[in-house]
LUMVO-996880 format. One record per residue: x negated, y, z of N, C-alpha, C, O in turn; residue in one letter. Coordinates in nm, 2 decimals, decimal comma, always signed. Atoms other than C-alpha are relative to their C-alpha. Last residue first. Layout:
<pts>
> X; Y; Z; X; Y; Z; X; Y; Z; X; Y; Z; A
...
</pts>
This chain:
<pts>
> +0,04; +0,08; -0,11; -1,71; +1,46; +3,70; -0,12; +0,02; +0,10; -0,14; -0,07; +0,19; X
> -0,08; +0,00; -0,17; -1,51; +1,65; +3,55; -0,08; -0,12; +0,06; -0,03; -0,21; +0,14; X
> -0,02; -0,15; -0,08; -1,76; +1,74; +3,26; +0,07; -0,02; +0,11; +0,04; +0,05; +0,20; X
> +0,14; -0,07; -0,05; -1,88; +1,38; +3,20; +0,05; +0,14; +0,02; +0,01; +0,18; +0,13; X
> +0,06; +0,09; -0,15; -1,51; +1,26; +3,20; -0,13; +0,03; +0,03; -0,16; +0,03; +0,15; X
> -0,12; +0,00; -0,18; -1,41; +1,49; +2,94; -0,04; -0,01; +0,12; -0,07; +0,06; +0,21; X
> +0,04; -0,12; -0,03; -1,67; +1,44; +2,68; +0,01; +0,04; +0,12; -0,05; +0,06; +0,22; X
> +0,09; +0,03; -0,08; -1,59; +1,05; +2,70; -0,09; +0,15; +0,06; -0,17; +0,16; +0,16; X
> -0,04; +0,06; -0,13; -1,24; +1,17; +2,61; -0,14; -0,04; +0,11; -0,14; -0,04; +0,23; X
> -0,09; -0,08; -0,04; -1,33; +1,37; +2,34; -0,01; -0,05; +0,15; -0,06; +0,01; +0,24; X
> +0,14; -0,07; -0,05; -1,59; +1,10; +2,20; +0,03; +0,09; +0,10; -0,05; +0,10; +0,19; X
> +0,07; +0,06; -0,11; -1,28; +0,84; +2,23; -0,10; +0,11; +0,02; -0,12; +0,14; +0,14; X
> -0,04; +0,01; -0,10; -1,05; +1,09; +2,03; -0,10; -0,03; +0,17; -0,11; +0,03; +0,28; X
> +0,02; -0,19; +0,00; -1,32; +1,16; +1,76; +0,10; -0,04; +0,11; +0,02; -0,06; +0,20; X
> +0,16; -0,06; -0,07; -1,38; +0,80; +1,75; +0,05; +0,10; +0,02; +0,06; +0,07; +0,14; X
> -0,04; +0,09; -0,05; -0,94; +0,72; +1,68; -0,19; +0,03; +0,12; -0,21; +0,05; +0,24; X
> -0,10; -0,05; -0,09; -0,91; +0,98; +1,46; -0,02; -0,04; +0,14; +0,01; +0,04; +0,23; X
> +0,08; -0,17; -0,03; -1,20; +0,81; +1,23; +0,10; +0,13; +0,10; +0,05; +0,24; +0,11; X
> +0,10; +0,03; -0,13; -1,04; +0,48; +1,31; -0,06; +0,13; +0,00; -0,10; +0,19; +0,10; X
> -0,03; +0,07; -0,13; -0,70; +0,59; +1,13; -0,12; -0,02; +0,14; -0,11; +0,00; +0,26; X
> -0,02; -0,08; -0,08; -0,84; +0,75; +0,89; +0,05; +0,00; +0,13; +0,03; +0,07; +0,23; X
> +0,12; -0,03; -0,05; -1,01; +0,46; +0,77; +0,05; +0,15; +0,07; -0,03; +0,20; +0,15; X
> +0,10; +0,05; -0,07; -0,73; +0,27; +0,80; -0,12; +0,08; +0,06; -0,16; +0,09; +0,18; X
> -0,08; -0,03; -0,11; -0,49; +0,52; +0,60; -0,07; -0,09; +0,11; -0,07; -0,02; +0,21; X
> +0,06; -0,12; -0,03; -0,77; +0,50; +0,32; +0,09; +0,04; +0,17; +0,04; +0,12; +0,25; X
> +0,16; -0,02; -0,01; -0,76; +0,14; +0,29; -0,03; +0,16; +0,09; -0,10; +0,19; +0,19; X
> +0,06; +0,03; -0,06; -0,41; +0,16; +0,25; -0,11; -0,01; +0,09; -0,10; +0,00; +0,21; X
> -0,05; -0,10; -0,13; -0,39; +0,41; +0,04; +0,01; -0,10; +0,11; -0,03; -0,03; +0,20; X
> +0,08; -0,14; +0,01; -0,64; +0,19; -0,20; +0,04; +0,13; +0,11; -0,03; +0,21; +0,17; X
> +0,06; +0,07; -0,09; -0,40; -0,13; -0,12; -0,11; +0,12; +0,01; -0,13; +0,16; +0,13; X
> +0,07; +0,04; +0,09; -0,11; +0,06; -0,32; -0,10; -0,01; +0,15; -0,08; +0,05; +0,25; X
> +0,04; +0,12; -0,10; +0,18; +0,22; -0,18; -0,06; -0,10; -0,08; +0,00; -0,17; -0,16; X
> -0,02; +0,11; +0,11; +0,16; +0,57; -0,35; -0,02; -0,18; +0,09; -0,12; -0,21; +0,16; X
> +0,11; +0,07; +0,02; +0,19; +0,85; -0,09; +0,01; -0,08; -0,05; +0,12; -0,13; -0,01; X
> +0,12; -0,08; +0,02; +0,45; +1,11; -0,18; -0,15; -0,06; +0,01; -0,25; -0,01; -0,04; X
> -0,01; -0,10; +0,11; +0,83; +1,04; -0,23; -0,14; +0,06; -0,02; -0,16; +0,15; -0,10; X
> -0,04; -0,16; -0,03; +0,82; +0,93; +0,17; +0,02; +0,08; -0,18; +0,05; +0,20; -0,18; X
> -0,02; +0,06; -0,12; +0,62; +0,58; +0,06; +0,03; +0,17; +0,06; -0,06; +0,25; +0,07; X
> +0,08; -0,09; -0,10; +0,59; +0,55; -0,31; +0,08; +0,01; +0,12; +0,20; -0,03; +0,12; X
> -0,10; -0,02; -0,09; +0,66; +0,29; -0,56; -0,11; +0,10; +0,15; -0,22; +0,09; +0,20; X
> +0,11; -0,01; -0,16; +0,45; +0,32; -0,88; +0,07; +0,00; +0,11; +0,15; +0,10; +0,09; X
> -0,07; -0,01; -0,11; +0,62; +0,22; -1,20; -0,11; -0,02; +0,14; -0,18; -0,10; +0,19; X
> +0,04; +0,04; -0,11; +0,41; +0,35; -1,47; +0,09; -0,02; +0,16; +0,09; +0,07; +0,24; X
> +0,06; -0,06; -0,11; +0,60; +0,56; -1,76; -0,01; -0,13; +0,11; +0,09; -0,19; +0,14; X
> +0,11; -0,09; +0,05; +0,61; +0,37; -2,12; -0,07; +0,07; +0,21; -0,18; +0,06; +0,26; X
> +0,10; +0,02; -0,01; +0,82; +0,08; -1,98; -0,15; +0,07; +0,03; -0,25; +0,04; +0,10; X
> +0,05; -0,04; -0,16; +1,11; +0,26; -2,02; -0,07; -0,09; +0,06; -0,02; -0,12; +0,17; X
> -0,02; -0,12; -0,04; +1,01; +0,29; -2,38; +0,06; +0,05; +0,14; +0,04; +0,16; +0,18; X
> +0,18; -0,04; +0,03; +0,92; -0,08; -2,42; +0,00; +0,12; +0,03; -0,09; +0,14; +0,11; X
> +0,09; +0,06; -0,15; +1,27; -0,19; -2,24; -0,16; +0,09; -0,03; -0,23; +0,15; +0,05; X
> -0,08; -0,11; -0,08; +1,47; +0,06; -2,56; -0,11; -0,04; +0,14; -0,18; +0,04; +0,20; X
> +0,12; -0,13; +0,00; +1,20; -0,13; -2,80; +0,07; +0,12; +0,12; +0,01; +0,22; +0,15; X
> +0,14; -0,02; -0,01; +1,30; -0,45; -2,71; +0,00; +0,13; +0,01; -0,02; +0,19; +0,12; X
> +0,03; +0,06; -0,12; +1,65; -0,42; -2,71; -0,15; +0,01; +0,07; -0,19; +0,07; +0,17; X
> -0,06; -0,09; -0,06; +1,63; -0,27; -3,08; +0,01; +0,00; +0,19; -0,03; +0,09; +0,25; X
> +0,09; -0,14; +0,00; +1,43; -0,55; -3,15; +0,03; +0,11; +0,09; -0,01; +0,14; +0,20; X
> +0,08; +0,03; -0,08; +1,71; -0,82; -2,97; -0,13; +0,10; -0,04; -0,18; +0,15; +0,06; X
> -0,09; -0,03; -0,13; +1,98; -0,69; -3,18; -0,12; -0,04; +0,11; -0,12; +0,06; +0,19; X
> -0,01; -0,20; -0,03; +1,76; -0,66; -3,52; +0,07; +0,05; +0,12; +0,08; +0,17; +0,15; X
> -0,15; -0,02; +0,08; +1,73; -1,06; -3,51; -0,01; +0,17; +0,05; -0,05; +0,22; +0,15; X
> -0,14; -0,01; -0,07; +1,34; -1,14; -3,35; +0,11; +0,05; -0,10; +0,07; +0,08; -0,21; X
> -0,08; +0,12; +0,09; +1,04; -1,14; -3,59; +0,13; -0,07; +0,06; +0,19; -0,16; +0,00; X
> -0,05; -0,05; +0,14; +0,93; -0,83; -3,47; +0,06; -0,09; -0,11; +0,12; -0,07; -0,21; X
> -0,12; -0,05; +0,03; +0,90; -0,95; -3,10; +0,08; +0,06; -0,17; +0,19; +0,07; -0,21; X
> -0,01; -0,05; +0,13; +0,63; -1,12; -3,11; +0,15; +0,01; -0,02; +0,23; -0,06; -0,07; X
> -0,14; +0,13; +0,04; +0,54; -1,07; -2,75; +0,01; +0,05; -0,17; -0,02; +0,15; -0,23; X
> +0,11; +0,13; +0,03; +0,18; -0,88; -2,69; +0,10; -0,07; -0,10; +0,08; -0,11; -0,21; X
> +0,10; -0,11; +0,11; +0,36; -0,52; -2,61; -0,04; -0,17; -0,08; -0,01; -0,17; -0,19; X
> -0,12; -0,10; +0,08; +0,61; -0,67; -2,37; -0,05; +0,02; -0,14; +0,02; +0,01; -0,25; X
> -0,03; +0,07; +0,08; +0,29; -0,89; -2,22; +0,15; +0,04; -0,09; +0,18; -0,04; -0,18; X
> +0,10; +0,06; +0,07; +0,15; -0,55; -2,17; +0,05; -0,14; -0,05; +0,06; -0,15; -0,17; X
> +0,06; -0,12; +0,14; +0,43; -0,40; -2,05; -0,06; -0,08; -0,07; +0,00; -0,14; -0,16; X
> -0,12; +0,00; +0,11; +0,51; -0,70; -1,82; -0,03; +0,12; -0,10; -0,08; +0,09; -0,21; X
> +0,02; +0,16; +0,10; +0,14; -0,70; -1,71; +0,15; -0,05; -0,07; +0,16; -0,13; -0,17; X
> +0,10; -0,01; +0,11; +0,19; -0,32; -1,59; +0,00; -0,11; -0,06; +0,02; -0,09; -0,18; X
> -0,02; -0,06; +0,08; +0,46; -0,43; -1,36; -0,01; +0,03; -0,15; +0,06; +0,01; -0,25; X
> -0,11; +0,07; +0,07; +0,36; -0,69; -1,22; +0,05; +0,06; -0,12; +0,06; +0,01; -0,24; X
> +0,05; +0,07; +0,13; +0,08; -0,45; -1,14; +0,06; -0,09; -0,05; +0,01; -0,12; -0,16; X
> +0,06; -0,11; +0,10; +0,33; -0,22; -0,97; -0,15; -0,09; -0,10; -0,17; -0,06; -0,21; X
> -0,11; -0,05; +0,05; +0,50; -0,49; -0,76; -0,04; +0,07; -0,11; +0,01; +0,04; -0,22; X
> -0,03; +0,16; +0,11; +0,14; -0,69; -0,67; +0,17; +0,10; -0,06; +0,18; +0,07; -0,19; X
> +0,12; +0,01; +0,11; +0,04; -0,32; -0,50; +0,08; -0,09; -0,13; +0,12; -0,05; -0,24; X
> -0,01; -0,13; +0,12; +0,38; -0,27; -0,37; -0,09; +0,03; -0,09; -0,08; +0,10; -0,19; X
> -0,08; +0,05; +0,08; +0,39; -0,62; -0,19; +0,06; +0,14; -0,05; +0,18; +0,15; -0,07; X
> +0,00; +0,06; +0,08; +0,05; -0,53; -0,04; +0,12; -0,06; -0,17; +0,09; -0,10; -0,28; X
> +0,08; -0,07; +0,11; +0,11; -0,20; +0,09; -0,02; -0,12; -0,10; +0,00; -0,09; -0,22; X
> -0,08; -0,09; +0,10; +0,42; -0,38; +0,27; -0,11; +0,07; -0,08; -0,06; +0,11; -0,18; X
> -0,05; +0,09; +0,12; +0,16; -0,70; +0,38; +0,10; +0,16; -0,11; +0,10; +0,18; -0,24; X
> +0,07; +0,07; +0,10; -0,08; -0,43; +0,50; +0,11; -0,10; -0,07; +0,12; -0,10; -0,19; X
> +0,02; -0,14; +0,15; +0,19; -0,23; +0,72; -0,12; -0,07; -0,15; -0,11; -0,04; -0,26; X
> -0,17; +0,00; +0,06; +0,30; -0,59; +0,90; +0,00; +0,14; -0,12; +0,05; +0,16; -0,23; X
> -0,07; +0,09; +0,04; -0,07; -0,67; +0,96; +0,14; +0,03; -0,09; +0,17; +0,01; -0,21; X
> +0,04; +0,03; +0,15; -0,13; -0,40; +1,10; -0,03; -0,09; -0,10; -0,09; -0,04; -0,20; X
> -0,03; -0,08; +0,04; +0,12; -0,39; +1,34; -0,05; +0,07; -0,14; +0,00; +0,13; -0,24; X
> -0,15; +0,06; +0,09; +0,07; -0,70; +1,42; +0,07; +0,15; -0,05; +0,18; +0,15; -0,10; X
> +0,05; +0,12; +0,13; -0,29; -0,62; +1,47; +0,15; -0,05; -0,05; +0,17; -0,11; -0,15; X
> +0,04; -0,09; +0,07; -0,21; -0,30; +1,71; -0,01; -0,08; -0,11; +0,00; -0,02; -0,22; X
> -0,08; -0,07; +0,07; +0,04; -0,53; +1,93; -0,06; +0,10; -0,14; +0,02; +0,14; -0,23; X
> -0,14; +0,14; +0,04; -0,18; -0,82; +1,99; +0,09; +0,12; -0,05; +0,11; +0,12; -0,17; X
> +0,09; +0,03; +0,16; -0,52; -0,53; +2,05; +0,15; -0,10; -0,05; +0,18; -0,06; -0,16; X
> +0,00; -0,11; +0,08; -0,26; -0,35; +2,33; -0,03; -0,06; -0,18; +0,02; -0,04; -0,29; X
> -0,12; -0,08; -0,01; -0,19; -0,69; +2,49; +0,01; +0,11; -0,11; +0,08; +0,10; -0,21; X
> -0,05; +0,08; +0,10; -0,52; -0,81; +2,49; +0,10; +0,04; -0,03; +0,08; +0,11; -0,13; X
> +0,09; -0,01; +0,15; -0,64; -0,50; +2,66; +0,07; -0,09; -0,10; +0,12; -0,05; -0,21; X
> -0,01; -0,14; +0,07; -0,34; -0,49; +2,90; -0,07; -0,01; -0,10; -0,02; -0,01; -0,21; X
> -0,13; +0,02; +0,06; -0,40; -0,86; +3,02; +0,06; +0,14; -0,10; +0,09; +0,12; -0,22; X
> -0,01; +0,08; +0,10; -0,76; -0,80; +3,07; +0,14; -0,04; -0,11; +0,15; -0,05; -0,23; X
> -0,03; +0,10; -0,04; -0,69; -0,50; +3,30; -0,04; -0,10; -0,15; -0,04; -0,05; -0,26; X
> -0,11; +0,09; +0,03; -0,76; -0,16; +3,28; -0,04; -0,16; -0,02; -0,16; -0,19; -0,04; X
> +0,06; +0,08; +0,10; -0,97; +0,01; +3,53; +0,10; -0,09; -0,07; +0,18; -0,16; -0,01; X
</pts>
């Protein structure tokens, strides 16, 4: 039978663990809509009435602007609060299907 100290223990490490992957999805969400809201205020600014050195400037930033900066995690999952979310839920749905497994188990050897 495990122990009180063990349980807490395990739950202390599983929550700083999530914890520490939620703040990094977090600070790639707020990174990539930073993003977007510089475009947008890029776009808004009255830039046209700037000196022809500062346009030119402008419009080179506005065109690499154009493609969405998304930061991704291996080159393939997007780090955003949405994969997040979803790496959670896979997470506990893994997580039943283990326990059911296991409680299967123990009623047949027993």
């Amino acid at each position: 039978m495990m122990s009180l100290y063990r349980i807490t223990c395990g739950l202390l490490l599983l929550s700083s663990i999530a914890i520490h992957v939620f703040i990094n999805f977090y600070c790639g969400e707020r990174l990539t809509s930073t993003s977007n809201e510089f475009q947008n205020d890029l776009y808004c600014s009255h830039w046209y009435v700037s000196s022809v050195k500062v346009r030119k400037m402008f419009i080179i930033v506005a065109e690499c602007q154009k493609k969405p900066i998304i930061f991704k995690a291996g080159s393939i999952v997007p780090i955003t609060l949405r994969s997040f979310v979803t790496a959670v839920q896979a997470a506990v749905s893994y997580f039943n299907l283990l326990l059911a497994l296991a409680k299967q188990m123990d009623k047949k050897y027993k």
